[in-house]
N, C-alpha and C positions, 0 to 999 in steps of 0.2 A: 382714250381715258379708260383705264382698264385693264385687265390683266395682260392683253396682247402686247402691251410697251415693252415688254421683258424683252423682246425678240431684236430690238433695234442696236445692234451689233458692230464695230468697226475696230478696224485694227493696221497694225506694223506687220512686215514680215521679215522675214532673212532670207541672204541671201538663196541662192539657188530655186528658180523657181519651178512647179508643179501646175501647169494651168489647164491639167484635166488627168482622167482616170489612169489614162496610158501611159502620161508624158515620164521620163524618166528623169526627168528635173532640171534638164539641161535646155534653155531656149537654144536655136540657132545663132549665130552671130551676124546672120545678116536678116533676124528679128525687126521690122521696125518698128515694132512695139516694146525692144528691148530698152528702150528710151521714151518715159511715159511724160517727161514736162520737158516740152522744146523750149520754156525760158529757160530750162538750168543750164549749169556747165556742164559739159562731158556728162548730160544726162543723169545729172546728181541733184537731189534737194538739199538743203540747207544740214540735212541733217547726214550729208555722204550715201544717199540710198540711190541705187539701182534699178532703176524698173520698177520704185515704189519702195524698194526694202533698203533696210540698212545692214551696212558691212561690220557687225559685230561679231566680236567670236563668244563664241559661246563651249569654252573645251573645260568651263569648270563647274557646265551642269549636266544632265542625262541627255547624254550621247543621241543621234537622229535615232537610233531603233528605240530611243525611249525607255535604255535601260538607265538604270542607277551610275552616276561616276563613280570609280573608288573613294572619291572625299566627298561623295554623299551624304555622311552625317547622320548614318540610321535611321532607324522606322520611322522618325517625327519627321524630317526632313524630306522623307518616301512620300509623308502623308499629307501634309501640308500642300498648300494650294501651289502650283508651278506658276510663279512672276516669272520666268524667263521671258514672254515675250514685254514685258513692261520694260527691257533694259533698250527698246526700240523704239527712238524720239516721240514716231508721228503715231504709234502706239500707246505710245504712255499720253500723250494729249487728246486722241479720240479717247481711249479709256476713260479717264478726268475728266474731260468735256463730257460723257455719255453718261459720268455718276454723278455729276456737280446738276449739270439741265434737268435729269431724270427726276432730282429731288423735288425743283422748281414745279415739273410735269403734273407730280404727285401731289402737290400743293393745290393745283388750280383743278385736279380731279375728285377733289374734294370739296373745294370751293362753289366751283359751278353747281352741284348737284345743290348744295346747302342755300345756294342762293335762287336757285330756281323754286326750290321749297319753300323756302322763305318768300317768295311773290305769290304764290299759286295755293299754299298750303294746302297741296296736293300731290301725292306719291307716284300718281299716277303719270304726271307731265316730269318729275324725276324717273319712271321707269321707261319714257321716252325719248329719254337722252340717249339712252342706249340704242335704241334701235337709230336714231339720229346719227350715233355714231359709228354702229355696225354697218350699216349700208355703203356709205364711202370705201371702207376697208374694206369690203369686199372686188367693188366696184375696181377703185384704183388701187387693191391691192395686185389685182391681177395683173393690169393693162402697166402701173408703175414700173413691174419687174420686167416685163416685156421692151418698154421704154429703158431700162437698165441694160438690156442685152445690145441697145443698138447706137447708144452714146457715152461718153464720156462719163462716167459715175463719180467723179468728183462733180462736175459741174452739176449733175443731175441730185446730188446730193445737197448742195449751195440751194442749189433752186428751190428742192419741196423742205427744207431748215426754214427758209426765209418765210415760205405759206405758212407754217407753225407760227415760227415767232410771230408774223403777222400776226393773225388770227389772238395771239396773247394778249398784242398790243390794244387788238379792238377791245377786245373785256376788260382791259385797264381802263381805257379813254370809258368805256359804257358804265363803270363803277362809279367812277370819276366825276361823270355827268349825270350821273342816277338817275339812266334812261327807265330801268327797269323794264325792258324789253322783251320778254318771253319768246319770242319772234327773232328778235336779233340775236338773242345768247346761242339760240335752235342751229341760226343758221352759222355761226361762226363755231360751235363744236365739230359741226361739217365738214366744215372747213379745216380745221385742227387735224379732223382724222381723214383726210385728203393727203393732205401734207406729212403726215406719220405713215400713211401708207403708202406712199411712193419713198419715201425714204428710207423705212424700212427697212425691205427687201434691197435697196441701193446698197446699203450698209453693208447688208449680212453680204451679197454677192463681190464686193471689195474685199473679201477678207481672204478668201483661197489666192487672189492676184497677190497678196503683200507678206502673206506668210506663209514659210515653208508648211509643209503638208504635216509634221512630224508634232507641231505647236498648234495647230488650229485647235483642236479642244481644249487645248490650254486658254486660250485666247477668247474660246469659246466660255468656257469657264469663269476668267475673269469680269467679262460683260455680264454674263448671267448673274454672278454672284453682288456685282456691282448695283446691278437693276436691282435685285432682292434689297439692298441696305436702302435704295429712296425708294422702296416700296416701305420700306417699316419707318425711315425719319420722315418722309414726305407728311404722311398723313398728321403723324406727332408736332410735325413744327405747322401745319396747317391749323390745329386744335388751338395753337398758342396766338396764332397770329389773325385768325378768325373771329378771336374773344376779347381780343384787346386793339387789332389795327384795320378791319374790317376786308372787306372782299378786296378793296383796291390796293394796298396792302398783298395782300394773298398773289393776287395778280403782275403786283407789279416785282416780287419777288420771283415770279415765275420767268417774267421778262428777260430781268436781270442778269439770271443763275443760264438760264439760255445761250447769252452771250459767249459764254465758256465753249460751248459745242460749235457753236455755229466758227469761233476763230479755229479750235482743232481741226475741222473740215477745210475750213481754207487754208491749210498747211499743206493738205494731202499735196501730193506729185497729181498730173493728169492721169488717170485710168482708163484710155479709150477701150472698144474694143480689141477684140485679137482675130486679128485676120479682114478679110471681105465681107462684111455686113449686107444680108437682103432682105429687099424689103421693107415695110416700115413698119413703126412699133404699133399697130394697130389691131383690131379684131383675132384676123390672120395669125398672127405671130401668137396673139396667148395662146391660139387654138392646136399650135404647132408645139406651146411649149404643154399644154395639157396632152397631144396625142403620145410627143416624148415621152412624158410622163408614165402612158398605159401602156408603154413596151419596155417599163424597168420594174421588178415587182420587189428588189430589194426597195427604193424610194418609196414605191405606192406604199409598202407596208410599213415603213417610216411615217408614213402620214395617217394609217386608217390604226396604228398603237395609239397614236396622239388622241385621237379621235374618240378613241375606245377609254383610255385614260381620263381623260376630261370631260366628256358626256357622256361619260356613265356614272363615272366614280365620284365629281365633283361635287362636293355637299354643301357649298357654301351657304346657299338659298335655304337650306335648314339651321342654321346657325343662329336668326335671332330665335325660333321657338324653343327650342331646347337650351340655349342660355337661359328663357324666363322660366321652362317648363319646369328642366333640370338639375339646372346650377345656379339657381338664385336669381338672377339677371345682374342690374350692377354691372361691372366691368366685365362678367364671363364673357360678354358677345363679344369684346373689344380682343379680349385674350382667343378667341377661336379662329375671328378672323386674319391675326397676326400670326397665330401654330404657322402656318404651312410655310411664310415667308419664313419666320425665325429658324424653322429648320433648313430651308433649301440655303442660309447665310450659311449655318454651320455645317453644313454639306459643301459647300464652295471652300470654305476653308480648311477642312481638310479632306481636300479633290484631288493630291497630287498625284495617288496613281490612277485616276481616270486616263492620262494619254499612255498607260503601258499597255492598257484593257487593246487588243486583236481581234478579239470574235465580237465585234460590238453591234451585229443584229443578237445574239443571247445574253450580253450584258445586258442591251435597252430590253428585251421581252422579261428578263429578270428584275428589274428597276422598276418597270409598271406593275410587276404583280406581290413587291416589297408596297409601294403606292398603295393599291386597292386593297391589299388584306392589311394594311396600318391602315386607312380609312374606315374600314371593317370595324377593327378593333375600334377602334377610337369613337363609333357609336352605339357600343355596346359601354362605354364606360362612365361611371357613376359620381366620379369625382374631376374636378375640372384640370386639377395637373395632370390628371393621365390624361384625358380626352385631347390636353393640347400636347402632352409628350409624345402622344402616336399620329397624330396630325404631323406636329414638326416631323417624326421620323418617315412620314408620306413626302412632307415636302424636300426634305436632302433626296430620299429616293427621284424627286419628281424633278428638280432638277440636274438629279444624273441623267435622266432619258431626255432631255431637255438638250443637255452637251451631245450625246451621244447622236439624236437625232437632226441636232444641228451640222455636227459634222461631218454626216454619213452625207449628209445633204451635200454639202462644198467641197466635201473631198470625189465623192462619186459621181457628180454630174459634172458635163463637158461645162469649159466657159462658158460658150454661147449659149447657153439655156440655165447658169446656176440665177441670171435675174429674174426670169418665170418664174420659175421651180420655190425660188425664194418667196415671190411675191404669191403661191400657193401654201406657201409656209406661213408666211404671214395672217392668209384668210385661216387657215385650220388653226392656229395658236386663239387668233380673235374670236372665232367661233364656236371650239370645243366648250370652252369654260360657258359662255350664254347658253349651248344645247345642254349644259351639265346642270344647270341649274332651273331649266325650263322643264327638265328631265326628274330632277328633287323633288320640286313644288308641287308639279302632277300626280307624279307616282304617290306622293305624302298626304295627298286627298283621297287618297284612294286608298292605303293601307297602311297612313301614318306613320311619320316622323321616323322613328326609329329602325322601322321596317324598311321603310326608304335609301335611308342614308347606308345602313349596313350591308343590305341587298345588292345597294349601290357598289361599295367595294368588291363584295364576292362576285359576282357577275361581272367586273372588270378584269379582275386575277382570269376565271377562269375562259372569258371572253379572247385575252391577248395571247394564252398559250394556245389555245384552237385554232387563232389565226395565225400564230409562228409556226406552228406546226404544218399547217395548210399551202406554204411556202419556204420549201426547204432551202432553196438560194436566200431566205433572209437569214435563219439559224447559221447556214454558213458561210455567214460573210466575215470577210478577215479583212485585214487593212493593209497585209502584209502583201494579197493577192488580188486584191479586188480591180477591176474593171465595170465598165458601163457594158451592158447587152448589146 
């Protein structure tokens, strides 16, 4: 529950596959992983796909180097968000299923919190949901993706969907029976982010199997931007449905809009591993995908920008003072804490030449320091449209580094470790935005509000060029040429 949901990812691919940094796209033909669902026929799903992808042509959009076709259509067309991988059945229904459930998600992330208050009338057992819910995501965010490197990732995907839904179902049936349980709502968000953390990183780590190397930010792109739209109607259709049909309602709307995701997943083709699997997904294995980790310093630095972007610069946690102090109150907070989503829509929309960008360790160090100096701005500003206009232009910046760093991630790491790696992406997405704002709150006791929040941006700007700088294999990273260490 929470900003980390953005992360949960899945997709189509085309044909020719790429299943690590080396590979030159072409599996072997005596692959037995060239055939991912032993029910189909001749190794096809329902939808004609291949090892998971479908055999679509695609010669009347931007060619694999990701330039422009001649009947491109000019600048707006350049700029516009790239649906090429939507023309990809089992693509276009994870997509759907991942914006239709997400709305649902958003609904009951709002709910839960409003209903805990409403028992307790107390902020304090609402600010313990949170760590309720950060501990799981950490926990099984790790061990999840580890678990992802070493099974079937459709199955493993069916599996922690079903802990969700569960989990939705109890807070229905609990509404229902107006346990009013403090204790039981505690243990079942637990539960919820159990289930979102292993699936996750399931998701994200399916997407370099299904689609070629050339669409992954596309694709990447489309899920981001998708997530941002039930990050903005989630809450909106919760307000509506909290005030006239009550939590059970809320919850069973949440159930419902779920279904959608959970039938996309069951479409997918099998995804087992690739190759000999050792060992088992346990302790060992995260430890092998963290040491991975500390001999890539393009990836570390992928994850310590994020870090830097989000716990430093994050202002959220000042949003309700400065709406009363500032801008009146009234609806300002409502409008501050939407800025950054409403921009990261209109940043997804027009995101089409994000898959032309090549050097994309100095695209992402340039996107987090457009971020922090629009955060900057945007707490030095005295009237509420600006303050949400520079916000939004944080939030398009912030889900460009968001693409970028998702797919430096899938594209760069071998298989066998993008379920780790992932499910380390997962804990830093979950975690930057709580250190960012545990990071506001402090600091704003100490040298107030304003001071905070703007400090906050400049000190992120100049925090992420010190550490691009600090690692010259991230500056030049190309996608043209890249390799794993």
């Amino acid at each position: 529950m929470g900003h980390c949901q953005t992360v949960s990812v899945t997709s189509e691919q085309q044909p020719t596959p790429t299943h690590g940094p080396d590979s030159d796209g072409s599996p072997p033909t005596d692959d037995p992983t060239a055939i991912d669902d032993p029910t189909a026929i001749d190794g096809r799903d329902d939808t004609g796909a291949i090892d998971g992808r479908d055999d679509t042509d695609d010669t009347d959009g931007p060619d694999a180097a990701g330039k422009p076709s001649p009947t491109g259509g000019g600048m707006l067309r350049r700029m516009a968000i790239d649906t090429r991988p939507l023309r990809h059945a089992s693509f276009r229904r994870l997509w759907l299923g991942q914006g239709v459930s997400f709305i649902g998600f958003q609904v009951t992330s709002v709910a839960v919190p409003v209903q805990v208050y409403d028992m307790t009338g107390s902020s304090f057992w609402v600010g313990v949901l949170g760590l309720v819910n950060l501990v799981p995501l950490i926990v099984f965010g790790l061990w999840g993706g580890a678990v992802a490197d070493h099974m079937d990732r459709r199955r493993l995907l069916l599996v922690s969907s079903c802990v969700t839904w569960a989990s939705t179902l109890i807070l229905l049936v609990q509404a229902l029976a107006g346990l009013d349980s403090l204790g039981l709502i505690m243990a079942v968000v637990a539960l919820q982010a159990v289930g979102f953390a292993v699936s996750s990183p399931t998701r994200s780590a399916i997407i370099p199997r299904l689609i070629d190397r050339p669409l992954v930010s596309a694709a990447n792109t489309l899920n981001f931007t998708v997530s941002m739209v039930g990050g903005l109607a989630g809450p909106l259709f919760a307000g509506v449905i909290l005030a006239h049909g009550g939590y059970a309602a809320a919850y069973g709307l949440d159930a419902l809009l779920f279904t959608v995701g959970l039938y996309a997943a069951m479409r997918l083709p099998a995804i087992p591993p690739l190759g000999d699997v050792a060992g088992a997904p346990g302790v060992r294995a995260v430890l092998d995908g963290l040491r991975y980790l500390g001999t890539q310093p393009v990836l570390m630095m992928s994850f310590l920008v994020d870090i830097i972007a989000m716990g430093v610069a994050m202002p959220r946690a000042l949003f309700p003072e400065l709406a009363d102090t500032r801008f009146g109150g009234g609806g300002a907070v409502g409008w501050l804490f939407a800025s950054i989503a409403i921009g990261a829509v209109i940043g997804g929309l027009i995101s089409g030449w994000i898959g032309r960008v090549r050097r994309q360790g100095v695209a992402l160090m340039v996107s987090i320091v457009v971020w922090g100096l629009a955060v900057a701005a945007a707490g030095l500003a005295h009237q509420l449209w600006l303050a949400v206009a520079l916000l939004a232009l944080g939030g398009g910046a912030d889900l460009v580094s968001a693409v970028f760093r998702q797919t430096m991630l899938q594209t760069y790491a071998p298989d066998e470790m993008r379920g780790r790696l992932q499910g380390v992406f997962t804990v830093v997405v979950a975690g930057g935005p709580r250190l960012g704002d545990l990071r506001a709150g402090a600091t704003a006791s100490v040298v107030g509000a304003t001071a905070s929040w703007v400090g906050g941006g400049i000190a992120c700007a100049v925090l992420v060029v010190i550490a691009s700088l600090a690692v010259p294999a991230f500056l030049r990273y190309d996608t043209r040429t890249a390799t794993s260490a």
